[in-house]
C-alpha positions as CSV (number, residue, x, y, z in Angstrom):
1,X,147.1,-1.5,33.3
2,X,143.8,-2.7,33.5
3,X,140.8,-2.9,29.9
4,X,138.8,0.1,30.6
5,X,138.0,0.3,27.2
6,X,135.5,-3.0,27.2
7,X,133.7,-0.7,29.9
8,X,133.0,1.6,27.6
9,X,132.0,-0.3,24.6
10,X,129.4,-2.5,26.1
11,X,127.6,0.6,27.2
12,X,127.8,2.0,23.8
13,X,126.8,-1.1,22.8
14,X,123.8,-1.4,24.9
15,X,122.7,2.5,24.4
16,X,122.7,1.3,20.1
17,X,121.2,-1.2,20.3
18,X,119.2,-2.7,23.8
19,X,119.4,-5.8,24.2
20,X,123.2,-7.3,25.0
21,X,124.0,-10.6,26.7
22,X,127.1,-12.2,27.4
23,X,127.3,-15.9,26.3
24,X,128.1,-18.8,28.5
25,X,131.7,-20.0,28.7
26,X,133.2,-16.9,27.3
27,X,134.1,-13.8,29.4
28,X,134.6,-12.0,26.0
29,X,131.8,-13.1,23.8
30,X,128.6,-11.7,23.7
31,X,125.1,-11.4,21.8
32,X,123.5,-7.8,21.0
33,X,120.2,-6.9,19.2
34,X,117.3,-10.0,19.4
35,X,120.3,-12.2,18.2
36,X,121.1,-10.0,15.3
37,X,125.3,-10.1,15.8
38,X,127.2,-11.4,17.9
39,X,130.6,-10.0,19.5
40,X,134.0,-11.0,20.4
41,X,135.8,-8.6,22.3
42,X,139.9,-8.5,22.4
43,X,141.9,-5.8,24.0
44,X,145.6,-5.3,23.8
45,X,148.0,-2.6,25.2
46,X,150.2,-0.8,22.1
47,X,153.6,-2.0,22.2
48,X,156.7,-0.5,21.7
49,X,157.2,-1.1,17.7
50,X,153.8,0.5,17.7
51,X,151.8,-2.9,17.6
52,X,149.5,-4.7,19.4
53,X,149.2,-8.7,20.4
54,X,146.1,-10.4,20.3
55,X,144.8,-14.1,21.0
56,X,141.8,-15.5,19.5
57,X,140.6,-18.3,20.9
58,X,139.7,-21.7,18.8
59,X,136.6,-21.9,21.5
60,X,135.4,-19.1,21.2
61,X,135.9,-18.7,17.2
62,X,133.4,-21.3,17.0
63,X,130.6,-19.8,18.4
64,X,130.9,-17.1,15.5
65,X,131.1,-20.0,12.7
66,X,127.6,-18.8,10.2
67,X,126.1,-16.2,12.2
68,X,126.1,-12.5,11.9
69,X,129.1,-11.9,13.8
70,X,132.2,-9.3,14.2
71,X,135.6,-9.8,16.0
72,X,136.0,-6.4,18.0
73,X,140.2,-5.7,18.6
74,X,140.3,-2.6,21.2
75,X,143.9,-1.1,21.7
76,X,144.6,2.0,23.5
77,X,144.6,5.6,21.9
78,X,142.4,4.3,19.8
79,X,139.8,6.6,17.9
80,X,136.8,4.1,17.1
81,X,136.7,0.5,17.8
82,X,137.6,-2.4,14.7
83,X,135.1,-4.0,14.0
84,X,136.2,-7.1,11.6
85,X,133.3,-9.0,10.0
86,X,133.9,-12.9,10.7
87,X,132.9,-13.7,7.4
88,X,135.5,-12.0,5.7
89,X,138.3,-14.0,7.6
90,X,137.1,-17.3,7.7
91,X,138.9,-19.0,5.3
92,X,142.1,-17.6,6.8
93,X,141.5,-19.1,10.1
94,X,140.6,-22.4,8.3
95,X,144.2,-22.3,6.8
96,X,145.7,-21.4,10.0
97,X,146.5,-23.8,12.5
98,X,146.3,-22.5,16.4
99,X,149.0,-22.1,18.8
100,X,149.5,-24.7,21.8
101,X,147.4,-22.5,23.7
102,X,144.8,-23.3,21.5
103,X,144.9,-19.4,20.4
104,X,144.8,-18.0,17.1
105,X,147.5,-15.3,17.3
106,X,146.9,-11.9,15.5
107,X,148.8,-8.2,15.1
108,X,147.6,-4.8,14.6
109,X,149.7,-2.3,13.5
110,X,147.8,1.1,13.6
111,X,149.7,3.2,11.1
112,X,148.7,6.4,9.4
113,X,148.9,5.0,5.6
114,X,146.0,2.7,6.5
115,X,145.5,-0.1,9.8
116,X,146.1,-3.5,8.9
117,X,146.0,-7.0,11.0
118,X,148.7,-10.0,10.6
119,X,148.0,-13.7,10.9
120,X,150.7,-16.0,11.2
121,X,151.2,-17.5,8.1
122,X,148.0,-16.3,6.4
123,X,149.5,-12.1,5.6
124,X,148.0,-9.2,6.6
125,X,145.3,-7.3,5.6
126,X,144.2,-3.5,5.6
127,X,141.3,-3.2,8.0
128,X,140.9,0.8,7.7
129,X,137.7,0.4,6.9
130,X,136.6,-2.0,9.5
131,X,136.8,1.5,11.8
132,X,133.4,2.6,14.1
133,X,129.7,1.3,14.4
134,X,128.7,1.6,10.8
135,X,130.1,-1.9,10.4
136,X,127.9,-3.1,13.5
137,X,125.0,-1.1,11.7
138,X,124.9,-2.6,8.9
139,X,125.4,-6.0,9.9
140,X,122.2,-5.4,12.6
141,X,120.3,-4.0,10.3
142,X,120.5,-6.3,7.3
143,X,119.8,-9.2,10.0
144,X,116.5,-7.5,10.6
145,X,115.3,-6.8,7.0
146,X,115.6,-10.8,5.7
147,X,112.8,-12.7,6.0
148,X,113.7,-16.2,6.6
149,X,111.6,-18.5,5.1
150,X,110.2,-22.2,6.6
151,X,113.2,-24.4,5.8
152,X,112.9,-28.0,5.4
153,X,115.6,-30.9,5.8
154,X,116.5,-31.2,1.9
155,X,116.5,-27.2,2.2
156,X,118.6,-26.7,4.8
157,X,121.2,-29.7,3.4
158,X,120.9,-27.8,0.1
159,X,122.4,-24.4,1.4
160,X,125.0,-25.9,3.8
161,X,126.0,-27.6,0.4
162,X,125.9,-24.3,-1.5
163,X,127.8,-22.2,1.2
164,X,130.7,-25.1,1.3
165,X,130.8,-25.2,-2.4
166,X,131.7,-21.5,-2.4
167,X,134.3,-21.7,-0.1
168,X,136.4,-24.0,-2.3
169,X,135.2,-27.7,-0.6
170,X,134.1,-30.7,-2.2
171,X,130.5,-31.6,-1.1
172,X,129.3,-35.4,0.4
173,X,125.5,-35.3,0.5
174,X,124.5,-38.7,1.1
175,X,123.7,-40.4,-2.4
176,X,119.3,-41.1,-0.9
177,X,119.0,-37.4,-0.4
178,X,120.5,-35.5,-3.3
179,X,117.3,-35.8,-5.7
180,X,115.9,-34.0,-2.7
181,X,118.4,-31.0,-3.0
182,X,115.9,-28.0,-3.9
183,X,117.9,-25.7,-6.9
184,X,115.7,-23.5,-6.4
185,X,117.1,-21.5,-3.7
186,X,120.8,-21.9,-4.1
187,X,123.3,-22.1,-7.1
188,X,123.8,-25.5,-8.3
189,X,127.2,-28.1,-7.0
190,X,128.4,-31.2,-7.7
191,X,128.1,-33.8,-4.8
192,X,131.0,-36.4,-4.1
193,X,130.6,-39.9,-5.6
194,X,132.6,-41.3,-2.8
195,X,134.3,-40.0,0.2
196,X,138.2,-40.0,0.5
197,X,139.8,-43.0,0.7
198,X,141.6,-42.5,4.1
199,X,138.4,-42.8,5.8
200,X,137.4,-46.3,5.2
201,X,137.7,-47.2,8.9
202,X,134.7,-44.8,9.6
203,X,132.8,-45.2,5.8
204,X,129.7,-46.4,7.0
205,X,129.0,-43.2,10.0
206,X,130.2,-40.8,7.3
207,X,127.8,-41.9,4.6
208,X,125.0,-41.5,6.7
209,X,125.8,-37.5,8.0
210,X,123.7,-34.8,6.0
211,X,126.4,-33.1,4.3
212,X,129.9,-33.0,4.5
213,X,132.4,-30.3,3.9
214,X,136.1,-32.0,2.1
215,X,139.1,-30.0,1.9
216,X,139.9,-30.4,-2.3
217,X,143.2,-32.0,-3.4
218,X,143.6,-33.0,0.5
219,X,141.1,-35.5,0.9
220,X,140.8,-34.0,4.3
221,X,137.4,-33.3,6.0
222,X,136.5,-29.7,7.0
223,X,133.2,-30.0,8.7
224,X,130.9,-32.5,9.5
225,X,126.9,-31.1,9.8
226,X,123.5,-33.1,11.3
227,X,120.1,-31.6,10.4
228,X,118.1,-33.0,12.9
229,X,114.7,-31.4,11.6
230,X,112.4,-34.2,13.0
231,X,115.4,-37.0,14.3
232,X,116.5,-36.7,17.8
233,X,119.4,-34.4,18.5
234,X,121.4,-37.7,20.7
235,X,121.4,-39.8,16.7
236,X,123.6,-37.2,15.2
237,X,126.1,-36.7,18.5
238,X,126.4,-40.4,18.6
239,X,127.5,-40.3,14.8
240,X,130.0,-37.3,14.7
241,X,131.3,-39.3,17.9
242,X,132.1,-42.4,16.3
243,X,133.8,-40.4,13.5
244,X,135.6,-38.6,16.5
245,X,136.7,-41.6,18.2
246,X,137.5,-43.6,15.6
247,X,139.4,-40.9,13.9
248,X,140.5,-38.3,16.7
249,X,142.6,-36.4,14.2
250,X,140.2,-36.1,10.7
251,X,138.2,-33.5,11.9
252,X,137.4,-30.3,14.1
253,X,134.3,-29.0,13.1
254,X,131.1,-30.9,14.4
255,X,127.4,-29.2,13.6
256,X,124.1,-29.9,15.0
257,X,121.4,-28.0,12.7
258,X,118.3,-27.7,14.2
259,X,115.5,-25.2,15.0
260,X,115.6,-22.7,18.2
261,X,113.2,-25.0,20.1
262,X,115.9,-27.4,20.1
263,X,118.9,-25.5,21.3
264,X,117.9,-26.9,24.9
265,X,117.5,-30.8,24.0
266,X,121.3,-30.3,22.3
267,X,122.6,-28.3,25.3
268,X,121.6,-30.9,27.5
269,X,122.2,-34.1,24.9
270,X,126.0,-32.9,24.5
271,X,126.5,-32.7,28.3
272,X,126.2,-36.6,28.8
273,X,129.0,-38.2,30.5
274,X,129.9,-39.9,27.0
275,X,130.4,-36.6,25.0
276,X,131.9,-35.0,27.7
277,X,134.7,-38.1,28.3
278,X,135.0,-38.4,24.4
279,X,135.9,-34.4,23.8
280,X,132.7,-33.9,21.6
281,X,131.4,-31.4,23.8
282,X,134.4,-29.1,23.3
283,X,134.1,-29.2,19.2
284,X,130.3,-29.3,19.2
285,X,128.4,-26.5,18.2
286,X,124.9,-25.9,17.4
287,X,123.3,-23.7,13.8
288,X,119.9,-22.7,13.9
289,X,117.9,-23.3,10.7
290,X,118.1,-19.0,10.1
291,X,121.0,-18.6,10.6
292,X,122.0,-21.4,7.5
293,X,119.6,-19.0,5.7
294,X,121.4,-15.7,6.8
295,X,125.3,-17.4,6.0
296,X,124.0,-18.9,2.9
297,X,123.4,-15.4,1.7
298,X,126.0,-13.3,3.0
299,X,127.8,-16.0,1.1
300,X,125.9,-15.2,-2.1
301,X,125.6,-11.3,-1.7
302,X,129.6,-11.3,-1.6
303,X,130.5,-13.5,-4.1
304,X,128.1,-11.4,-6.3
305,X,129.6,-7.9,-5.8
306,X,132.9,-9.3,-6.6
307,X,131.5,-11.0,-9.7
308,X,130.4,-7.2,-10.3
């Protein structure tokens, strides 16, 4: 039986909101508003246990990582599309590990005493109010009403620290740049004194990268992010490469931070031969400086109305 409810939602979503493009390498993922959300679209026939089967994959679960972005799980019979914020789930898919597929693998059950998903290993959750555009709304809209201020390097390493921090990791800014850390725009951390002892073998690359995401009481590395605000884009691939190909199996999450005018240069810089041959250009991704700003206070904002 063929989707036709992908169809129907991308019209809808062009008639809310204009602008909608669909993002390279994806046949699922796509961009709406003047990059105010983006969109990842899974369908799934209801099954006979009244369930439905979906695969997320690692690829495309990237290009989500910091920004604005929902994951949209269409089913049939269904009254309003789910819409499930990506911020609210990415700490499960950081405990989760993917399928040999490379998928994440997720269940809905729609049930009358409230919808919920099911990750492998991670529980399920109730999603009943993840239901209609509202949750699209408000996303677009609060994207449009911050004002991003100019960020420089020390800035930008200062809320990639902060968001990390709030997610539970342990934070390696390299020791030169920390007095440079501005408190005045995030909620103070505590930096690393050294980096975990497993990773001699690549010490002197991972000293050197802006900041550094480490799993605590793992001692295993998280993410790895470059802030190339005035450095060329090619010095901070050839770095997370080394780490990559000295130690293939430390880490997953590679970062290039940059401004918009840049995207291009990186685009182009990760396509060498070198990156391609080494698998860089598959665990790449690139953050623009506003949208650091925009995670960094999503971040904030939620750990706030709990704290309320």
């Amino acid at each position: 039986m063929p989707n036709l409810l992908k169809p129907v939602l991308l019209s809808e979503l062009k008639k809310r909101y204009g602008l909608l493009r669909k993002l390279p390498g994806s046949e699922s993922l796509y961009e709406i508003g003047d990059r105010a959300a983006r969109i990842y679209i899974r369908y799934s026939k209801v099954h006979k246990r009244h369930e439905a089967f979906y695969g997320l994959r690692r690829e495309d679960l990237r290009q989500l990582d910091g920004l604005p972005s929902v994951i949209c799980f269409l089913w049939d019979g269904q009254a309003e599309p789910l819409f499930v914020p990506m911020a609210d789930y990415e700490e499960v898919f950081q405990s989760c590990t993917p399928a040999k597929d490379g998928q994440y693998k997720a269940m809905i059950f729609p049930q009358d005493e409230g919808t919920e998903i099911y990750f492998p290993k991670a529980g399920r959750f109730n999603v009943e109010g993840n239901f209609g555009y509202g949750v699209l709304d408000n996303l677009v809209e609060a994207a449009k009403l911050k004002e991003v201020p100019d960020l420089s390097h020390p800035q930008v390493q200062t809320l990639l620290g902060a968001v990390g921090a709030s997610k539970g990791y342990d934070i390696w800014i390299p020791a030169k740049d920390r007095y440079s850390l501005d408190w005045g725009i995030a909620r103070k951390f505590d930096c690393r004194e050294r980096l975990p002892d497993a990773f001699d073998s690549v010490k002197p690359i991972l000293q050197e990268i802006d900041v550094i995401w480490i799993r605590r009481g793992a001692s295993e590395l998280g993410a790895l992010f470059e802030v190339e605000h005035s450095t060329p884009v090619y010095s901070g691939l050839l770095r997370f490469n080394d780490v990559l190909l000295t130690a293939p199996r430390s880490v997953s999450r590679f970062t290039v931070v940059s401004n918009d005018a840049r995207r291009s240069l990186f685009v182009r810089q990760l396509n060498r031969p070198t990156f391609r041959t080494s698998g860089l250009s598959e665990l790449c991704t690139f953050l623009q400086y506003m949208d650091v700003f925009g995670w960094h206070r999503r971040i904030t904002e939620g750990i706030d109305k709990v704290q309320r």
